[in-house]
C-alpha positions in Angstrom: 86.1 24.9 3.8 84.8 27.1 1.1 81.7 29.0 1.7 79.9 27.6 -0.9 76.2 27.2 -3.3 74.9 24.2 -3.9 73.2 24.9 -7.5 74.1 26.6 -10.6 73.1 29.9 -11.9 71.6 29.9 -15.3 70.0 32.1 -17.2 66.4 33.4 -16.6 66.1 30.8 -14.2 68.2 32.9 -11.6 65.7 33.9 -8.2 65.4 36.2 -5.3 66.5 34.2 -2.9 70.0 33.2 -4.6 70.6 36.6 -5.3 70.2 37.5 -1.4 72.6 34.6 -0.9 75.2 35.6 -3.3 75.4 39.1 -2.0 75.1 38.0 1.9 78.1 35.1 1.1 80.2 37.8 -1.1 79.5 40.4 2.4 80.4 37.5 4.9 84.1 37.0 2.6 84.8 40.7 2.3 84.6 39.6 -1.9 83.7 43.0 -3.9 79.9 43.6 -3.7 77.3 42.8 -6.4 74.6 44.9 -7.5 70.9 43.6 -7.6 69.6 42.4 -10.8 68.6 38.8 -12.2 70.9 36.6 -13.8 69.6 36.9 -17.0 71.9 40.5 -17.8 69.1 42.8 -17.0 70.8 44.3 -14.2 73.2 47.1 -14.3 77.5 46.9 -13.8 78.7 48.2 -10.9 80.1 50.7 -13.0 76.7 52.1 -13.4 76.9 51.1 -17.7 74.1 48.5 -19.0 75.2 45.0 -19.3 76.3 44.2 -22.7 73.8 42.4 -25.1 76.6 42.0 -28.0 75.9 39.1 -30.6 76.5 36.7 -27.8 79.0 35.6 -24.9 82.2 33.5 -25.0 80.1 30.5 -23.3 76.7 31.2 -24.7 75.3 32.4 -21.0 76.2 28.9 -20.1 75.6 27.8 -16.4 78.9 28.1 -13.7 79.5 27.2 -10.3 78.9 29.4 -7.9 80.8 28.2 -5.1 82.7 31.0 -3.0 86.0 31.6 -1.9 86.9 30.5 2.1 85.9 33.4 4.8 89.8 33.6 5.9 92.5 33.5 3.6 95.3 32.6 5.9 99.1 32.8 4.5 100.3 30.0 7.1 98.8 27.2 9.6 97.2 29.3 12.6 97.1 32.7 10.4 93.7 33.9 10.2 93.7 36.9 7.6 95.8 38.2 4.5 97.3 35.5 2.2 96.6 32.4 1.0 99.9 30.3 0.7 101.7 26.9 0.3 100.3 25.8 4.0 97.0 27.6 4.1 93.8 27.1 2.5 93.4 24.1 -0.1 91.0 26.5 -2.1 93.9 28.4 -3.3 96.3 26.1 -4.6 95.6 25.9 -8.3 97.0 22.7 -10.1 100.4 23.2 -12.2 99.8 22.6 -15.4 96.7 25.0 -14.9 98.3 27.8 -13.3 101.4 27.6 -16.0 98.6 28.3 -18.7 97.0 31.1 -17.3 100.8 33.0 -16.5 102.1 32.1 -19.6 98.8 33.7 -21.4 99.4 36.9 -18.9 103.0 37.2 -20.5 101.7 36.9 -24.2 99.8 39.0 -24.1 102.0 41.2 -21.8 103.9 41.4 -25.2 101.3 41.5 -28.1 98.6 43.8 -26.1 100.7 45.4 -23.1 97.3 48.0 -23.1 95.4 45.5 -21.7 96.9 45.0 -18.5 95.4 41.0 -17.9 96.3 39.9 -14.6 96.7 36.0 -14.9 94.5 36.1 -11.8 91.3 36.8 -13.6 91.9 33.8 -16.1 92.1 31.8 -13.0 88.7 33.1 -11.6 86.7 32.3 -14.7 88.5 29.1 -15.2 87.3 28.4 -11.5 83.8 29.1 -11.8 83.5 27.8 -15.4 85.4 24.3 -14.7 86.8 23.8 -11.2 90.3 24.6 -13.0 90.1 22.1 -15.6 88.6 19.2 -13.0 91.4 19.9 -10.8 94.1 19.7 -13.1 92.9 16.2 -14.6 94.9 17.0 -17.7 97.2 15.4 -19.7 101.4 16.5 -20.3 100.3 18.9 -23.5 97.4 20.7 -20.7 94.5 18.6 -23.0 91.8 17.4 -20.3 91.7 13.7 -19.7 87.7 13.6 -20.3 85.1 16.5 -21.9 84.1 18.9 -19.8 81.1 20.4 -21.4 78.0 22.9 -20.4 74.2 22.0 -21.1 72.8 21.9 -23.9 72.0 25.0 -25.4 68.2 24.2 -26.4 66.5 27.3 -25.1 65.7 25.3 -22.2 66.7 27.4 -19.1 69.7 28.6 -20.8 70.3 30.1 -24.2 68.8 28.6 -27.6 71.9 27.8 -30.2 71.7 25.8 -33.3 74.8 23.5 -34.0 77.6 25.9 -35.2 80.5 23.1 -35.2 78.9 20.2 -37.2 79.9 18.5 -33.7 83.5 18.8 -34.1 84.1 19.8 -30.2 80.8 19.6 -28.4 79.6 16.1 -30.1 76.3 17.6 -30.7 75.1 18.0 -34.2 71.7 20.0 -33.3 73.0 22.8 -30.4 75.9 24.3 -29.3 77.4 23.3 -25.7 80.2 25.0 -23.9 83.5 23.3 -24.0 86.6 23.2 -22.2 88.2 24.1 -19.4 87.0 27.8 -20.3 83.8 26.9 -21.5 84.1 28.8 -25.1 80.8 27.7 -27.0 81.8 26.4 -30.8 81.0 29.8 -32.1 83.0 32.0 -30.1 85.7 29.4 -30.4 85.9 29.9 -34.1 86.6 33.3 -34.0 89.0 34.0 -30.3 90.6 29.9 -30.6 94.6 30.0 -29.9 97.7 27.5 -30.3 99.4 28.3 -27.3 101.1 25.2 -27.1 102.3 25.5 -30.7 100.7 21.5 -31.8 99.5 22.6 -34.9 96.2 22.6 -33.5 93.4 25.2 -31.9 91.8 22.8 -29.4 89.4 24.1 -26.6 90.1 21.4 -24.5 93.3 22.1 -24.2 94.2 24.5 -20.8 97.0 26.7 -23.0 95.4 27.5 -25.9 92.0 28.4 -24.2 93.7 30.7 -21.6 95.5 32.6 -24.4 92.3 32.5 -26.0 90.3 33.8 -22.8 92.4 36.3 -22.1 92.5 37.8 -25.5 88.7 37.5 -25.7 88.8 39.9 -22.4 90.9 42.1 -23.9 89.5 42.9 -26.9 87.8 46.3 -27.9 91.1 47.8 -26.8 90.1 47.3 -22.9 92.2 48.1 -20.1 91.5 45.6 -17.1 93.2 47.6 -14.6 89.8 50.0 -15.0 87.0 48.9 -12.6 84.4 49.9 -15.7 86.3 47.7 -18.4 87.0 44.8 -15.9 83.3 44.4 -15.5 82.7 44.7 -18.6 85.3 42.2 -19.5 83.2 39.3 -17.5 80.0 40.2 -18.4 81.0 39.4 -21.6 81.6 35.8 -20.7 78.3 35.4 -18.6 75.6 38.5 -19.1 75.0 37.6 -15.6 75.0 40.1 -12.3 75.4 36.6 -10.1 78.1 35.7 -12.7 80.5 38.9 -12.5 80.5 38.9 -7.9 81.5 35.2 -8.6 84.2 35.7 -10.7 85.2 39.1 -8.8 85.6 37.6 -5.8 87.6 34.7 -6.8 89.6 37.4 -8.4 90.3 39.3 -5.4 90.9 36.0 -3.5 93.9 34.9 -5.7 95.5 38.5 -5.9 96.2 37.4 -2.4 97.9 34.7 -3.0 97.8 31.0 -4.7 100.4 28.0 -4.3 100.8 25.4 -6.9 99.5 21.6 -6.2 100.5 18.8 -8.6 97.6 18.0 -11.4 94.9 16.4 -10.6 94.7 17.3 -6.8 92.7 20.9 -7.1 89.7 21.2 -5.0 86.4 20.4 -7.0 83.4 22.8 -7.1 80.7 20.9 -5.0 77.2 21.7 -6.9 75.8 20.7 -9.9 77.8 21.8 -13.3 79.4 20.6 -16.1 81.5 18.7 -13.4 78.5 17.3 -11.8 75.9 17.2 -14.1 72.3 17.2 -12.1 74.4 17.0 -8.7 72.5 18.9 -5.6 75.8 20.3 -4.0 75.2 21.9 -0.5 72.0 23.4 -1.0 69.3 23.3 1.9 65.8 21.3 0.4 63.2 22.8 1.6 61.0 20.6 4.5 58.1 19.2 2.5 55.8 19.5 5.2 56.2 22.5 6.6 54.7 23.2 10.2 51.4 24.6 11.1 51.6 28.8 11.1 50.7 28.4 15.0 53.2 26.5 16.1 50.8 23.4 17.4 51.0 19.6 15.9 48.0 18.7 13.8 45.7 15.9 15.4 46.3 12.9 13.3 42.3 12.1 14.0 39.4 14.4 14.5 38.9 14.7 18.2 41.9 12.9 19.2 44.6 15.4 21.4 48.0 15.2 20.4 50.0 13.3 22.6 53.9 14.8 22.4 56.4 12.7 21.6 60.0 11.6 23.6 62.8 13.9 22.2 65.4 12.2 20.4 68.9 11.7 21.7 71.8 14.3 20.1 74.0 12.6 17.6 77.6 12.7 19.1 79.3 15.0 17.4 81.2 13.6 14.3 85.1 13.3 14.8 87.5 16.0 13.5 88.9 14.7 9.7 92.2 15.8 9.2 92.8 16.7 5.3 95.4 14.3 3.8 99.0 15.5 3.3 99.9 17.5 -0.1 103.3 16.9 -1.4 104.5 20.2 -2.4 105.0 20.5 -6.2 109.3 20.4 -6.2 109.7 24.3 -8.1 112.2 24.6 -11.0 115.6 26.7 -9.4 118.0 26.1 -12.6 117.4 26.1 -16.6 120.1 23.4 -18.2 120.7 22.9 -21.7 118.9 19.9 -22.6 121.3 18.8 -25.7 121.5 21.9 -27.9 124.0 21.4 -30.6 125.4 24.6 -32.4 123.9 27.2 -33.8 124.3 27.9 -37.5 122.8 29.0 -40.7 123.0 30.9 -44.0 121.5 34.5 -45.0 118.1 34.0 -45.1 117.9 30.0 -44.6 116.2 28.2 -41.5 118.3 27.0 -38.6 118.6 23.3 -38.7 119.4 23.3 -34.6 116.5 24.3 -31.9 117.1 25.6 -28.8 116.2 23.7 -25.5 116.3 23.9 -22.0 115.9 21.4 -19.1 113.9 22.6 -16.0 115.7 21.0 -12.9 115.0 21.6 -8.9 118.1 22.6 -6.2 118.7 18.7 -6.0 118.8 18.4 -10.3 115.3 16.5 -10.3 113.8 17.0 -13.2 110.3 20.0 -13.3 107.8 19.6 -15.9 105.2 22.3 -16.6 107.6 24.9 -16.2 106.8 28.7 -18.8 110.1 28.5 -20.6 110.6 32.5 -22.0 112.9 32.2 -24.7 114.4 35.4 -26.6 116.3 36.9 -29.5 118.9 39.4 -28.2 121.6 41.4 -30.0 122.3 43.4 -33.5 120.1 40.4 -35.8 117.2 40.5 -37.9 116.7 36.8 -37.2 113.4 35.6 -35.7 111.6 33.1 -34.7 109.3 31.0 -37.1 105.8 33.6 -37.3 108.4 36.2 -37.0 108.8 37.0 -33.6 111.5 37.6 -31.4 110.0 36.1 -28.2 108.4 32.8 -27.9 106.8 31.0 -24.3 106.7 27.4 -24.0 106.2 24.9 -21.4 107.9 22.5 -20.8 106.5 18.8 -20.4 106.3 16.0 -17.9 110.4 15.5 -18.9 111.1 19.0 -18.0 112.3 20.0 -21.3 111.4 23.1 -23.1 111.9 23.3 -27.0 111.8 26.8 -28.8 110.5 27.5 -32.3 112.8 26.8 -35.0 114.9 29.7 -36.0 114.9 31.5 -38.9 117.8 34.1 -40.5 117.7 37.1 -41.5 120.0 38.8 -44.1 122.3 40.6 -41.7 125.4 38.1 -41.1 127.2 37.7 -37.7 126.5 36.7 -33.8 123.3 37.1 -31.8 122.5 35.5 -28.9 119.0 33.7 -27.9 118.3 33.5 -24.3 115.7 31.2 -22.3 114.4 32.6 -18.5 111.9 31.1 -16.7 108.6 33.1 -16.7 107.6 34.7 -13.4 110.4 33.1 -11.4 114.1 34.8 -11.0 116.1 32.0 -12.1 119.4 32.6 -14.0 118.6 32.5 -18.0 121.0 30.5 -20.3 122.5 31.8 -23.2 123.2 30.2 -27.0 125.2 32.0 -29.4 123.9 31.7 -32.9 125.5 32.6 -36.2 124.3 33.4 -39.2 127.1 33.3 -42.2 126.4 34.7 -46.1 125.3 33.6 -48.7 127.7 31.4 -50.6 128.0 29.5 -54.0 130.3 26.6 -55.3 130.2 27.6 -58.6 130.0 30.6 -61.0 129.2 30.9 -65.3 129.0 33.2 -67.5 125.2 33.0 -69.4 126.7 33.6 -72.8 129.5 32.7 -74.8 129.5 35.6 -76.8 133.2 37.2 -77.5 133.4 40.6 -76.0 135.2 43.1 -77.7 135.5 47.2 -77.7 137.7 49.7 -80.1 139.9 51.7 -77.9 137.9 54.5 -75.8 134.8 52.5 -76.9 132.3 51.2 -75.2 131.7 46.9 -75.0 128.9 46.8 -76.9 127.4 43.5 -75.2 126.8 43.2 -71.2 128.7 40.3 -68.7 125.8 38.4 -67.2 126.6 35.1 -64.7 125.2 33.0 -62.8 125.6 31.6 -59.2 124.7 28.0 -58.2 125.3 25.7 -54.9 125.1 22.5 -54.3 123.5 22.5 -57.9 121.1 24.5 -57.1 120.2 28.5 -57.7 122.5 31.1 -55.0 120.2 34.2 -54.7 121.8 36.8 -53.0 125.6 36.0 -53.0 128.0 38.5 -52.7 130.2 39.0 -56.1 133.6 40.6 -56.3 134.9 41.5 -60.1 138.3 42.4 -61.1 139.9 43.4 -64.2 143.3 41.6 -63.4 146.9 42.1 -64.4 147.2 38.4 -65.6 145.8 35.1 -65.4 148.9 34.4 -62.4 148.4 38.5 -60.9 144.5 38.9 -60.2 145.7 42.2 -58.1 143.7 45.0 -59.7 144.9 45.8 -63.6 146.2 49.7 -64.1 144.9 50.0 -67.6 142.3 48.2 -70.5 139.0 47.9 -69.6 137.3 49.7 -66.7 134.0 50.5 -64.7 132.7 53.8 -63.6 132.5 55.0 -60.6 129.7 57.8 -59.6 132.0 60.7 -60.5 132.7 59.0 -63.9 135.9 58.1 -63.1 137.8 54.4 -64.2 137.0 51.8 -61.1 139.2 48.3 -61.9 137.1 46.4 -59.0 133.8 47.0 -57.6 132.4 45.0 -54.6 128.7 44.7 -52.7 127.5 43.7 -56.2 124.9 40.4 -55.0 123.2 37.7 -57.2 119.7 38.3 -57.6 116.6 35.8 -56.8 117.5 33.8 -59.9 121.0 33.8 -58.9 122.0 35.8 -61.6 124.2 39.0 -61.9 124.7 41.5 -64.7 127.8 44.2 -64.3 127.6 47.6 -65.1 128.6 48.7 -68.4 132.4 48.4 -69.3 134.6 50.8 -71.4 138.0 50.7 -73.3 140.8 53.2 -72.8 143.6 53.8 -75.3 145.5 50.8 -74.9 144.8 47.4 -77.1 145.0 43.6 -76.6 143.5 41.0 -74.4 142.2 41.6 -71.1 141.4 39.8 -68.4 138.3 40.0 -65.8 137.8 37.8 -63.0 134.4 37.4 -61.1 134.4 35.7 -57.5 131.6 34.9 -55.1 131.2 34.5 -51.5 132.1 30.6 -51.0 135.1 31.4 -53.3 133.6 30.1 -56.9 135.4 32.5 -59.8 135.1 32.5 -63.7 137.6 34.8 -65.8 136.3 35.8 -68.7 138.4 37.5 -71.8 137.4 41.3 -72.9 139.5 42.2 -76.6 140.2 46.0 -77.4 141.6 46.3 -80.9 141.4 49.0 -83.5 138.3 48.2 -86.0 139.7 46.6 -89.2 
């Protein structure tokens, strides 16, 4: 069993005594020490800097649990010291769905803020002392809790004093704030640090991913780097201005770094005092005897006069039996990715990919593993992305075991590139899709004008060859276009005389190619010029997709 408090901290209401009994539980479980001060932020960080008063904290200087990691941390049945694991203490397994939202938060921001060094170890710490991990796990197959968890009322009475910043919207209260969520953000604070981790559409506080993105960027910010004693500190002082508050959450902290196992959702251990979990509960604290006895040690008469006559002692109670904790089933643990129906891979220069990526999560026997952080990546010579424009993109996968990534989206450069999905923090062999992207293409090519085009020998064409591109009926922006003054209408090999182009050096070009349609889908050539010879002359204008026009250019002498 846990070492454990039977009350919650709160703010300004934090005594003497608790604070001896925080620092002589934290001693007893080897936890990193506290420094003395009252729960209400007036104290000092271990680092020696003054807590931070800021413009608030991420749950308002809500109450927490304070219940304490275990005394030993054994790493198997009969072990006594190091690590926690799969047959050891039922204080470190952390349920699945819970513990795949805080490593897949570690990994984001691994990737957009790799200065900040979050282990996903200190997510689980706050989340255990702010909610129990999300009531054990009791969550649903998007990591959305299956009831409210919310903090007190934020009515100046023992804790903070917050007027309604949410109209509501997540705490149901219309006059104050309340903390919500598995991490406890108050509406406020919510506003400003909320996520889509899951990538619903929706910033919801109640759900485990997006407020364990949203946690760990909230510790992060100000350009901190955790892996600094002095910015840690001041990381979770920032959540709770509370000296009580920060030994809590640092000694859950160091009791993970040795080691967790995952348990299915819903079978976590609960926190034991009174919280957001059990709202007025007494937990495990002592009460103190109402009638204390006399300061000399002798029984009061009950009359005047009368001498006290001692009383028979009573019998022991027999010891109570030894209760054996039930069995766990260990959660089955994902060894292979499998494509989970992905068709091919295909789009145009710059157009969205109508085919999404997934992956199945499967065990060594092929059963199906939900809650699994799917990584999934864009690899090779490509200027494709992801939709938001990234190249990597985490998702878990559901109760199904399926993992879906963001829809794809071209770039302009054309040819192969492969996207890859790996399982995050596990070496499992990644799968790989090929994906091409093609050019641009039309069906169909006109010339804007039908205006005759005509030049005295050495002359310049007074009027300009505008077309246009179109497919499907609809504009072609950026299409490739080839043109050609041809021999003849049945030769369309380059012509060797008539009308020509110029190159840079001002010499006669007959075909020029990387000319491209613009976002209208038009195109106007360069300007054309006559040599000596006379007649009609043919040019012929051909786009990617293989649309062509050939349009007539006359040289004769003037009249």
């Amino acid at each position: 069993m846990a070492a454990q408090f039977g009350r919650r901290l709160r703010r300004g209401a934090t005594t003497t005594a608790v604070a001896a009994l925080a620092v002589a539980a934290l001693s007893a479980s080897q936890a990193p020490a506290i420094v003395s001060g009252g729960g209400d932020g007036g104290g000092k960080q271990a680092s020696g800097s003054s807590v931070p008063d800021g413009d608030g904290s991420a749950s308002g200087d809500s109450s927490y649990h304070t219940d304490l990691p275990p005394l030993n941390t054994p790493n198997k049945p009969a072990a006594s010291i190091d690590l926690p694991g799969l047959g050891g203490e039922s204080e470190a397994g952390i349920p699945a769905s819970v513990l795949a939202a805080y490593k897949q938060a570690e990994q984001s921001i691994a990737i957009t803020n790799p200065g900040c060094k979050l282990p996903w170890q200190l997510l689980a710490a706050i989340g255990k002392v702010e909610s129990g991990q999300a009531r054990g796990g009791r969550v649903d197959d998007e990591g959305t809790t299956l009831t409210p968890i919310l903090g007190p009322v934020l009515n100046g009475v023992g804790f903070a004093n917050i007027s309604d910043t949410d109209n509501g919207e997540y705490d149901g209260d219309k006059t104050h704030d309340r903390a919500v969520g598995p991490m406890q953000f108050i509406p406020s604070t919510w506003a400003t640090w909320g996520q889509d981790a899951n990538s619903d559409g929706r910033k919801d506080p109640n759900n485990i991913f997006d407020a364990a993105l949203a946690a760990g960027r909230y510790l992060c910010a100000n350009n901190r780097d955790l892996s600094v004693k002095s910015n840690l500190e001041q990381a979770i002082l920032s959540y709770n201005r509370s000296n009580e508050y920060l030994a809590t959450v640092l000694s859950w902290l160091d009791y993970y770094k040795r080691g967790t196992h995952e348990v299915p959702d819903g079978t976590g251990v609960l926190p034991s005092g009174p919280g957001p979990l059990n709202p007025g509960g007494s937990g495990n604290s002592p009460s103190p005897d109402p009638t204390p006895p006399n300061p000399g040690g002798s029984p009061s008469p009950q009359n005047p006069g009368d001498s006290p006559s001692p009383k028979p002692p009573k019998p022991p109670k027999p010891p109570k039996p030894p209760t054996t904790p039930p069995p766990t089933t260990p959660a089955p643990t994902v060894q292979r990715l499998e494509n989970a129906g992905t068709g091919k891979l295909s789009a145009t220069a710059g157009g969205a990919f109508a085919e999404r990526v997934s992956v199945r999560g499967e065990d060594a026997k092929g059963k199906v593993v939900g809650k699994v952080a799917v990584r999934f990546e864009i690899v090779g010579e490509t200027d494709a992305t992801f939709a938001g424009g990234g190249k990597q993109a985490t998702v878990t996968s559901g109760s199904d075991g399926v993992a879906t990534a963001p829809a794809l989206q071209a770039g302009e450069k054309t040819g192969d590139f492969t996207v890859r999905a790996s399982v995050v923090g596990r070496t499992v062999p990644a799968v790989d899709f090929t994906a091409t992207v093609t050019e641009r293409r039309a069906d169909a090519v006109v010339r804007t004008s039908d205006k005759e085009l005509t030049a005295a020998p050495g002359a310049e064409f007074a009027d300009t060859v505008e077309v246009k591109a179109t497919n499907q009926g609809q504009t072609a922006p950026g299409v490739a276009v080839k043109a050609t003054m041809i021999k003849s209408a049945d030769d369309a090999s380059p012509a060797d005389k008539g009308p020509y182009f110029k190159g840079a050096d001002g010499q006669p070009l007959r075909s020029l190619e990387g000319l491209r349609t613009n976002d209208q889908g038009l195109l106007v050539l360069p300007k054309i010029f006559a040599d000596d010879a006379t007649g009609t002359f043919l040019l012929q204008i051909e786009t990617a997709g293989g649309a062509k026009v050939t349009i007539e250019l006359k040289v004769a002498a003037p009249a």
